[in-house]
ROBAMI-789093 format. One record per residue (C-alpha): x, y, z; chain. Coordinates in Angstrom, 1 decimal. Example, Ala and Ser with C-alpha at 12.3 -4.5 7.8 and 13.67 -1.06 7.14 Angstrom:
<sites>
<site x="12.3" y="-4.5" z="7.8" c="A"/>
<site x="13.7" y="-1.1" z="7.1" c="A"/>
</sites>
This chain:
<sites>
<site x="3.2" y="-212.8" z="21.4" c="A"/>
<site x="1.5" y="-210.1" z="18.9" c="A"/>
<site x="2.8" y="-206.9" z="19.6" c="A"/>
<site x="1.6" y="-203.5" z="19.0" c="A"/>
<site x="3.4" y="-200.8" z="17.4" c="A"/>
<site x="4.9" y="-199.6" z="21.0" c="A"/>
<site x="6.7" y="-199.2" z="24.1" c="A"/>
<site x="4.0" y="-197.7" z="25.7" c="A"/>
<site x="1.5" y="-200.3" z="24.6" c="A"/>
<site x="3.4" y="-203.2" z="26.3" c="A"/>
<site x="4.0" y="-201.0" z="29.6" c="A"/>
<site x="0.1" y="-200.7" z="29.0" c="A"/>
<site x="-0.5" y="-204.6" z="29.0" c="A"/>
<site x="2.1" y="-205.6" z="31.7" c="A"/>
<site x="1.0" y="-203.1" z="34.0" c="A"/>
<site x="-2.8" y="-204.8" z="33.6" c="A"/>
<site x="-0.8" y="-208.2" z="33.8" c="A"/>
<site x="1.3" y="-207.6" z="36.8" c="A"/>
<site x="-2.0" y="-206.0" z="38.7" c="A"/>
<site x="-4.5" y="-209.0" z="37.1" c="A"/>
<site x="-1.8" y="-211.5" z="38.3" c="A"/>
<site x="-1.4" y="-209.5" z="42.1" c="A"/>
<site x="-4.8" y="-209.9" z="42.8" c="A"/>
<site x="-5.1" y="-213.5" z="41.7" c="A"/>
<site x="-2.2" y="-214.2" z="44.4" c="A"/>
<site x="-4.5" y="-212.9" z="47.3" c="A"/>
<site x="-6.8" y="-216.2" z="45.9" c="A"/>
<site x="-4.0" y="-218.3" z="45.2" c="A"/>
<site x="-2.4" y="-217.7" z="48.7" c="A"/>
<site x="-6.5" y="-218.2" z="50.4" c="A"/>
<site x="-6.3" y="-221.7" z="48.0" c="A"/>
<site x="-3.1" y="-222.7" z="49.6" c="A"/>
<site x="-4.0" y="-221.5" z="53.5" c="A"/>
<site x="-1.4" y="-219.1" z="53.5" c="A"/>
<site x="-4.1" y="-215.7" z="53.7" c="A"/>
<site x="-2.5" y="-214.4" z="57.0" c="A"/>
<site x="1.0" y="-215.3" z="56.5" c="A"/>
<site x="3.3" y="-212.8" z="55.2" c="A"/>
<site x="4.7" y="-215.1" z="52.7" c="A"/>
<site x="4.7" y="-215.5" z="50.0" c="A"/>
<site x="4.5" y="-211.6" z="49.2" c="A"/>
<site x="1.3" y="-210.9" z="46.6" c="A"/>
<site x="3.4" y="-208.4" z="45.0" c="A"/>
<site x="6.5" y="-211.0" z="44.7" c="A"/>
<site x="4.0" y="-213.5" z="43.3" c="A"/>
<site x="2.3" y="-211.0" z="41.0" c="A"/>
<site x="5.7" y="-209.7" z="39.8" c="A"/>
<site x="7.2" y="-212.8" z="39.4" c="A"/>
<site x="4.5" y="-214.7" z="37.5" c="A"/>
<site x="4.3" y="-211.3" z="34.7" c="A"/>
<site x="8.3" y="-211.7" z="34.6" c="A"/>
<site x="7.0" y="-215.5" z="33.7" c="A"/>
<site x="5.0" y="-214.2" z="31.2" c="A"/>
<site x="7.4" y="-211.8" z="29.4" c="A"/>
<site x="9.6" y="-214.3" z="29.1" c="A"/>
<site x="7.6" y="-217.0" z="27.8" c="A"/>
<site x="5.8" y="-214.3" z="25.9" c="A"/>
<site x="8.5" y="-213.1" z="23.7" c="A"/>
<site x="9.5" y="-216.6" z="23.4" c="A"/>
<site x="6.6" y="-218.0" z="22.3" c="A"/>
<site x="5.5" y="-214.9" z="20.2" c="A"/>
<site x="9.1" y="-215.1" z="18.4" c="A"/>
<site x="8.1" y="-218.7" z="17.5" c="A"/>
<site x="4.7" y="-217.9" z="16.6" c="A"/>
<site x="6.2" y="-215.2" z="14.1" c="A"/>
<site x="9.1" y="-216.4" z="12.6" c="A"/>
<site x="7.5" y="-220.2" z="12.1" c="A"/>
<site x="4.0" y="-221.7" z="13.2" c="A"/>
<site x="2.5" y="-218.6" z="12.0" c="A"/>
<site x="4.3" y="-218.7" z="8.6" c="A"/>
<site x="3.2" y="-222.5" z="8.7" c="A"/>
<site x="-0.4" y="-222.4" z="9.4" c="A"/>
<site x="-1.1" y="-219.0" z="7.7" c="A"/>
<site x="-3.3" y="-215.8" z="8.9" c="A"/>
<site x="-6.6" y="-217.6" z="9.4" c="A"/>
<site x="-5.2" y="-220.0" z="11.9" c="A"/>
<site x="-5.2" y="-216.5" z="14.7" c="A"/>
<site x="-7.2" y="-218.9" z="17.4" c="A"/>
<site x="-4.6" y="-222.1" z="17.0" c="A"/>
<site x="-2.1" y="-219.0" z="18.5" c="A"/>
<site x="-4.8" y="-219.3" z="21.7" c="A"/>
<site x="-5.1" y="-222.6" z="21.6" c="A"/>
<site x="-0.8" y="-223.5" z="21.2" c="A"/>
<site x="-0.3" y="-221.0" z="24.2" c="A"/>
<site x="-2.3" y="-223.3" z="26.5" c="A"/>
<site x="0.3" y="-225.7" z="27.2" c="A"/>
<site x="3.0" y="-222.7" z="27.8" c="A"/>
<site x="0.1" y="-221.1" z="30.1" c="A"/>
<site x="0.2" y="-224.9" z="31.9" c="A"/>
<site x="4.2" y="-224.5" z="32.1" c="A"/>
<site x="3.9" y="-220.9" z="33.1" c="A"/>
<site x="1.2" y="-221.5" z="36.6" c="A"/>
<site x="2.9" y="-224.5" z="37.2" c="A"/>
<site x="6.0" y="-223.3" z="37.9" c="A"/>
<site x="5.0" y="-220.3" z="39.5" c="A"/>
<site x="2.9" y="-222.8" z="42.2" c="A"/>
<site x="6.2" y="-224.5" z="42.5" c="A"/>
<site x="8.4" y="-221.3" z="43.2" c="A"/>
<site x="5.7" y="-219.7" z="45.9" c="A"/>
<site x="3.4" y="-222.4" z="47.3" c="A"/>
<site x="4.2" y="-226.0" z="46.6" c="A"/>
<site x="7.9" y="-226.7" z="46.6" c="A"/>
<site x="7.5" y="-230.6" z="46.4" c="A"/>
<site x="4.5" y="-230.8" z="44.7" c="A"/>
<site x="3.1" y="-232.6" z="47.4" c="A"/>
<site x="-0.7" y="-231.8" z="46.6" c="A"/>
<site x="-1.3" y="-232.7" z="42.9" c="A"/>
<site x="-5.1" y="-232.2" z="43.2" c="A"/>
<site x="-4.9" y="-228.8" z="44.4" c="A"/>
<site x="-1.8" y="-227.6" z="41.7" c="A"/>
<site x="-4.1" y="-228.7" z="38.4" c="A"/>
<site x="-7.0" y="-226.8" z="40.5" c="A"/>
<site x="-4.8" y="-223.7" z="41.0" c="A"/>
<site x="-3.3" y="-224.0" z="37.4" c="A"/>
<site x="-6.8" y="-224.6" z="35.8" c="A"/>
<site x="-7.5" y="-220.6" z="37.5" c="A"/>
<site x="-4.3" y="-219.3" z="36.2" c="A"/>
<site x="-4.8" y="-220.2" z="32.9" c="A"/>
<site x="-8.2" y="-219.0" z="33.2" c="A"/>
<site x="-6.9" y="-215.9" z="34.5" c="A"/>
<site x="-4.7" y="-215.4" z="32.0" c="A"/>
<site x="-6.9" y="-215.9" z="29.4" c="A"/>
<site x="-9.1" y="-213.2" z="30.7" c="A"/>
<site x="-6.4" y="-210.9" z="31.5" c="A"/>
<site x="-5.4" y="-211.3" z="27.8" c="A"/>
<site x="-8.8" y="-209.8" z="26.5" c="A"/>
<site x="-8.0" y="-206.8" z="28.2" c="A"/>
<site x="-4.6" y="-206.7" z="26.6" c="A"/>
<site x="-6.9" y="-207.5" z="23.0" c="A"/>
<site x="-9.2" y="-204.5" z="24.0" c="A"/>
<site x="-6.3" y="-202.0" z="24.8" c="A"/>
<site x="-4.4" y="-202.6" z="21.7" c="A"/>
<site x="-7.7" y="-201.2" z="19.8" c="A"/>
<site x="-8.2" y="-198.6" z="22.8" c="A"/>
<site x="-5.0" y="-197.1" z="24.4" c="A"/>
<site x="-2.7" y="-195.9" z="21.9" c="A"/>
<site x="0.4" y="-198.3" z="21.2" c="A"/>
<site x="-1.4" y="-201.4" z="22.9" c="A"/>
<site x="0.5" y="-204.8" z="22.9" c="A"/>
<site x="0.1" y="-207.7" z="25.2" c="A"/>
<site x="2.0" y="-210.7" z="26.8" c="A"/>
<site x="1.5" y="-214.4" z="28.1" c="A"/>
</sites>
């Protein structure tokens, strides 16, 4: 996980995160048939999957920094993209697990779901990209 030069650039990116990821609940709960039921929460979901993402953020980042980086050298910026999309798979999966699919009873629909949450992710991160050269002190998570 690159990070800017700040505290207030990673409030900055989780805050976009945590609202991207809120939002994506209200589909994810629609996807599952759960719209008008009070659970799972959207704000629980949205919360939970950015507290997903600063974990696996900082863990993947400190990896990124301290060896694939090193390995593969400064031009190899997009393999960072392209290695994070098997933690992004970890990351949806588990949050479909925790909220909407305890058994994993519906395979289809999980990789369907997951598919979106990467996407979403992905998207959410060009924000973060476009705040660390905006907003001063910008940084960004998983």
């Amino acid at each position: 996980m690159p990070a800017g030069p700040g505290v207030l650039g990673f409030a900055y990116f989780s805050a976009v995160k945590a609202a991207g990821y809120t939002g994506f609940a209200l589909a994810l709960k629609g996807g599952y048939g759960l719209r008008e039921s009070p659970k799972p929460d959207v704000w629980a979901v949205g919360l939970a999957r950015t507290g997903i993402g600063i974990v696996a953020g900082l863990s993947y980042g400190a990896l990124w920094w301290f060896l694939l980086g090193k390995i593969l050298g400064d031009s190899a910026d997009i393999l960072f993209y392209v290695f994070l999309l098997p933690v992004r798979f970890a990351e949806w999966s588990l949050l479909i697990w925790l909220f909407f699919d305890r058994g994993l009873h519906d395979r289809n629909r999980q990789w369907k779901w997951v598919g979106w949450g990467i996407l979403c992710s992905y998207l959410l991160d060009a924000v973060g990209v476009f705040a660390a050269f905006v907003l001063p002190g910008g940084a960004w998570v998983c």
